[in-house]
C-alpha positions as CSV (number, residue, x, y, z in Angstrom):
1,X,0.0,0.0,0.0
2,X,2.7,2.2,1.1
3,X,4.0,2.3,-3.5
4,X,0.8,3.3,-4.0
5,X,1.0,6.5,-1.4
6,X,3.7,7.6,-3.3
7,X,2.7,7.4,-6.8
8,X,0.6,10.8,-6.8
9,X,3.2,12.9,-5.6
10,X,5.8,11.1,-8.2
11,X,3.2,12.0,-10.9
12,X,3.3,15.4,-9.6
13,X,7.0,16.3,-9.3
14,X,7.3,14.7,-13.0
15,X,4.5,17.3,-14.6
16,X,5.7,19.9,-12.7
17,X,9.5,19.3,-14.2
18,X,8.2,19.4,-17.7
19,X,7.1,23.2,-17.1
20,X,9.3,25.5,-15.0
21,X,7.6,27.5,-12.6
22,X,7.7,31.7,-13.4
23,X,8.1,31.4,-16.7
24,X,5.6,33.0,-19.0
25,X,5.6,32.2,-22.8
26,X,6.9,35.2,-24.8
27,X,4.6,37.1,-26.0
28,X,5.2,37.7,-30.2
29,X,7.3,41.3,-30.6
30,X,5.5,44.6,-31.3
31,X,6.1,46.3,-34.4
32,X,8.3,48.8,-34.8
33,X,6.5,51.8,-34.4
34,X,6.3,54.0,-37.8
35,X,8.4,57.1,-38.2
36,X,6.6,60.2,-39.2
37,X,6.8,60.8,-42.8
38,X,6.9,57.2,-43.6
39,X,4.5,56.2,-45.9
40,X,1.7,54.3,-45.1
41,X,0.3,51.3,-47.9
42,X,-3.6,52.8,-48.8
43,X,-6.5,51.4,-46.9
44,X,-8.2,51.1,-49.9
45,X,-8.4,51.3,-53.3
46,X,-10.5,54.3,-53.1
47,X,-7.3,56.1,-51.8
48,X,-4.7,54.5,-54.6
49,X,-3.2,56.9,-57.6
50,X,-5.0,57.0,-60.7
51,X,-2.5,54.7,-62.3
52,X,-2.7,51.8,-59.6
53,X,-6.4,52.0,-60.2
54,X,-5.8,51.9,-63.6
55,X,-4.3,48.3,-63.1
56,X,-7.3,46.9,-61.2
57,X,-9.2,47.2,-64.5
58,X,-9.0,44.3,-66.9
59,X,-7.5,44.4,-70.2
60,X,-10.9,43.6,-72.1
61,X,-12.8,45.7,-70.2
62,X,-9.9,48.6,-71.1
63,X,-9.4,48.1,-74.6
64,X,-12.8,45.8,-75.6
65,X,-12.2,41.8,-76.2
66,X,-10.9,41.5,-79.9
67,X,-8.3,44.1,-78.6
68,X,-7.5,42.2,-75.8
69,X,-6.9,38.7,-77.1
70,X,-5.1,40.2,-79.6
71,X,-2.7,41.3,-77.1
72,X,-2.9,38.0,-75.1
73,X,-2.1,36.2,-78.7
74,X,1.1,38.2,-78.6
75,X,2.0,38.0,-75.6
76,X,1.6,33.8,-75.4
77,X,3.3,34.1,-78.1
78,X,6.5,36.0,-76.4
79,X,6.4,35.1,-73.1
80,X,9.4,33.0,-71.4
81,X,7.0,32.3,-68.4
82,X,5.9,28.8,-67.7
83,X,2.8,30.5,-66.5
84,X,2.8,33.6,-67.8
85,X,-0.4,36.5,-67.3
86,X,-1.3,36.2,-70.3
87,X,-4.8,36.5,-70.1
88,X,-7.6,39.3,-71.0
89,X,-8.6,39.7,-66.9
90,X,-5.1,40.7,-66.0
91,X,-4.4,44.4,-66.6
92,X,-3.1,45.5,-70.3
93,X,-0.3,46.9,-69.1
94,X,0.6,43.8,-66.9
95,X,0.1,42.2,-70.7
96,X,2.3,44.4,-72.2
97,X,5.2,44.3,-70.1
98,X,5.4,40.5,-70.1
99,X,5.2,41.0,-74.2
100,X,8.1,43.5,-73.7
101,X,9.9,41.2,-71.4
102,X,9.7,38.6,-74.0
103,X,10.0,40.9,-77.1
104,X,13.4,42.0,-75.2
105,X,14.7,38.2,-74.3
106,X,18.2,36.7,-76.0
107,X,18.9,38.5,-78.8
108,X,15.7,39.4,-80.6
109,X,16.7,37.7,-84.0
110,X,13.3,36.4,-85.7
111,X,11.1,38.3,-83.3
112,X,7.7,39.0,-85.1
113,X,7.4,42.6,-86.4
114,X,5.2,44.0,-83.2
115,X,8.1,43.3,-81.3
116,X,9.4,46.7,-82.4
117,X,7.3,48.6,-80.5
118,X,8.3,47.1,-77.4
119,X,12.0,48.0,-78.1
120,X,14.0,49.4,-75.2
């Protein structure tokens, strides 16, 4: 009987190794807080420049849809990208740069001709 006493208070000094006593978990830091002058990102979209908002809008609803798969024809056409945004929903200039970025890959021999507009 007298094992039996002794098993509680065994039980207990074991759980209580496992978590030492006063210590309190950390608590995750505080961000830094920000300097004046330092810009803030916009709370909304509301409050973005014209030309960020200009990005928001799709490239068909921009430039109409034969317009726009004409660009996303070009631009499949160019792009390196395994998956590149090439597609009518994206933004026209988000198009056009990844035509440029193709347009402007290796050394541009056999490029088709609307490659010259995208020319640096």
């Amino acid at each position: 009987m007298r094992p039996l006493f002794f098993l509680p208070i065994a039980l207990l000094a074991v759980a209580g190794a496992c978590s030492p006593a006063g210590e309190t978990p950390e608590s995750p830091p505080t961000p830094p807080a920000q300097e004046q002058g330092a810009e803030a990102m916009p709370a909304s979209p509301a409050s973005q420049p014209a030309d960020e908002a200009a990005e928001d809008v799709s490239c068909r609803s921009e430039l109409g849809e034969e317009a726009a798969a004409e660009l996303v024809d070009q631009c499949i056409q160019m792009s390196p990208a395994t998956h590149p945004p090439c597609n009518a929903q994206n933004s026209c200039q988000m198009i056009r740069d990844e035509i440029a970025r193709g347009c402007n890959f290796g050394d541009g021999a056999g490029n088709p001709d609307f490659c010259a507009q995208y020319e640096e």
